[in-house]
Phi, psi and omega in degrees: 000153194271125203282157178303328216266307184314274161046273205279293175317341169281299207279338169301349210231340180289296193299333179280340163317292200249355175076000191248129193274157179194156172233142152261140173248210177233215182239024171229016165094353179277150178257135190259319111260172218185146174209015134162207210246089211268163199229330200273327193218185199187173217280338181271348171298315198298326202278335214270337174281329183281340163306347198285187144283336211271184205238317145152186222176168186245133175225147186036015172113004174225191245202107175255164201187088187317150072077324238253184191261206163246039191221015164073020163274130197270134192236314181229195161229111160266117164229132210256147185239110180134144188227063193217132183333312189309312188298301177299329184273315163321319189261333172288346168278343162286288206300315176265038190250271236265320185289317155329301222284322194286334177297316181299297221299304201303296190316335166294311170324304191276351147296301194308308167260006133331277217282334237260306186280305168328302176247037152258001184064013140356299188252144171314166145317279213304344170297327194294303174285352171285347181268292179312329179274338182284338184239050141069012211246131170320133159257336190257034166268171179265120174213184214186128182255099202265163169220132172260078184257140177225156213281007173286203179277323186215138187276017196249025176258316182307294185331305177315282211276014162242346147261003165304292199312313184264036188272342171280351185289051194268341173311358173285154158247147185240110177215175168234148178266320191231206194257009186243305230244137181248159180220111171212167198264094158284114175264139190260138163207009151290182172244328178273129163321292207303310187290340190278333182254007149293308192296318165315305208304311197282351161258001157291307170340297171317298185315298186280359176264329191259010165250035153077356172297064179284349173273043199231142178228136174253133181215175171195173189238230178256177173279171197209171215234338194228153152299343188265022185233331183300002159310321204281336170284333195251016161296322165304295198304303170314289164331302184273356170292308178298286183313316173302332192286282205312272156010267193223069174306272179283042172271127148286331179231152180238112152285144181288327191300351161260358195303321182064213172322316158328299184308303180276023154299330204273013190223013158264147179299146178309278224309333202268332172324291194301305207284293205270012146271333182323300205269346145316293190243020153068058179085302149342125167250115174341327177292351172310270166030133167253173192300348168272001177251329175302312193298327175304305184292310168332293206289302174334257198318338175301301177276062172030039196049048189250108182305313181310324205260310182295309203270330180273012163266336215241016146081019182248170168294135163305327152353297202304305157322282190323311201275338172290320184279356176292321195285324185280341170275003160256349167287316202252022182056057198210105170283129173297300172349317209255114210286331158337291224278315207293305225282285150008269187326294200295339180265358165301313213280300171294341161317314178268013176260330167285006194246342184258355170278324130346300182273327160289301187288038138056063144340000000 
């Protein structure tokens, strides 16, 4: 349906045209816009008219003029003020200005919700290509589904200005599932993928930071060859937005194809989680730790454990590094050194970091 504001911006640009003041109604007589105040008739002329046969008519000095969609449903009442030749070529020319207008919007809809069942797993197999053929939409291209979240309360301004960005894009769809997360099916037409959908991400990014959006995460999922498969890409997308949160805290994009280890971490059960910090750390939680031994273990992994290179970023003697990782191997029975012990650690260390993010969204 046509927002009351579009309407209103349609019969205004309308008026400056032809000098003919008009309303739109709804088909029970309430005014949806307006360029002025009619005085002569009232909601039961309207309902009485829209009940008629006729298509459209002069009733008290204006000039009424039905609606319909393109299934031939009566949707609106236009009435042009004035009942001069003027006035009537002025409202059939608004009713098939606003009748344009309801077909695009609705086929946006009905796309729209179309793409909505489509990665919520909705549709049949045989609904799918039978919908997509009827609106028109490719089934065998190659596409990739990103999400666009942003940490405010409500998305629907970001959703506006993300679909500004892809509005020359057009095989893309752009929609929202929830009150966060915007979502869209980017049909691929390069040859490197990989670059294309880094490049899509970091000019969307770009984009909504300089329209003042600083609060935004971006993630996606790999590409897919069919439509009946873009459930599974944007199933991806969800996975590396949660996990990236988790992670890559200071990532905005995310690919699922980088999530790495992470990803079956974020798909173990809590209780098995609890069990195998248990036998790690012996009761214990890594926040136990204090920040110099974290910064320490950080730093260790950063630099692929090679203690020479790890004691000169951290401005200390390798003595000093030695004698720390000698103490934390005797605390937790784990030689960082050691690429086992060390591999151990490092998947312990994200195991409580996913147990402790779980337990704040109240897991």
């Amino acid at each position: 349906m046509i927002s009351n504001q579009i309407l209103q911006n349609t019969i205004d640009g309308l008026k400056d045209i032809t000098r003919i003041d008009m309303c739109v109604f709804d088909t029970e007589g309430k005014c949806l816009a307006d360029t002025f105040k009619m005085t002569d008739a009232g909601e039961q002329d309207i309902r009485a008219f829209a009940s008629s046969p006729a298509d459209s008519q002069e009733i008290h000095g204006y000039q009424f003029f039905k609606i319909h969609d393109d299934d031939s449903q009566l949707e609106y009442v236009l009435v042009t003020n004035g009942s001069s030749e003027d006035a009537y070529m002025a409202g059939k020319i608004a009713a098939f200005q606003i009748q344009g207008l309801l077909v695009a919007y609705k086929e946006r809809f009905d796309k729209d919700n179309f793409i909505k069942n489509l990665i919520l797993d909705n549709l049949l197999l045989v609904d799918i290509f039978n919908r997509a053929k009827k609106l028109h939409i490719a089934t065998d291209v190659k596409r990739t589904v990103f999400l666009v979240e942003s940490e405010g309360e409500n998305n629907t301004t970001v959703l506006e200005k993300v679909r500004e960005f892809f509005i020359s894009v057009t095989p893309d769809f752009v929609t929202a599932v929830d009150e966060k997360n915007v979502v869209v099916v980017h049909e691929l037409n390069g040859d490197d993928i990989s670059e294309e959908n880094k490049g899509i991400a970091d000019k969307v990014l770009d984009y909504l930071r300089k329209e003042g959006e600083t609060r935004i995460r971006i993630s996606y999922g790999t590409p897919v060859d069919d439509i009946k498969d873009v459930s599974r890409s944007y199933k991806e997308a969800k996975m590396a937005l949660d996990v990236g949160k988790i992670f890559f805290e200071e990532r905005n994009v995310v690919a699922y194809s980088s999530l790495g280890i992470g990803r079956i971490i974020y798909q173990l059960p809590i209780p098995l989680c609890r069990m195998f910090i248990q036998e790690i750390f012996e009761g214990k939680s890594p926040e136990e730790f204090d920040n110099e031994t974290l910064a320490t273990i950080n730093k260790f992994f950063e630099n692929s454990l090679n203690v020479s290179e790890t004691s000169r970023q951290l401005y200390i003697h390798r003595n000093t590094l030695v004698y720390r990782l000698d103490k934390l191997q005797k605390t937790t029975g784990l030689d960082l050194r050691i690429f086992e012990d060390a591999i151990t650690f490092k998947i312990a260390l994200m195991v409580a970091k996913y147990m402790k993010y779980m337990e704040e969204t109240n897991y």
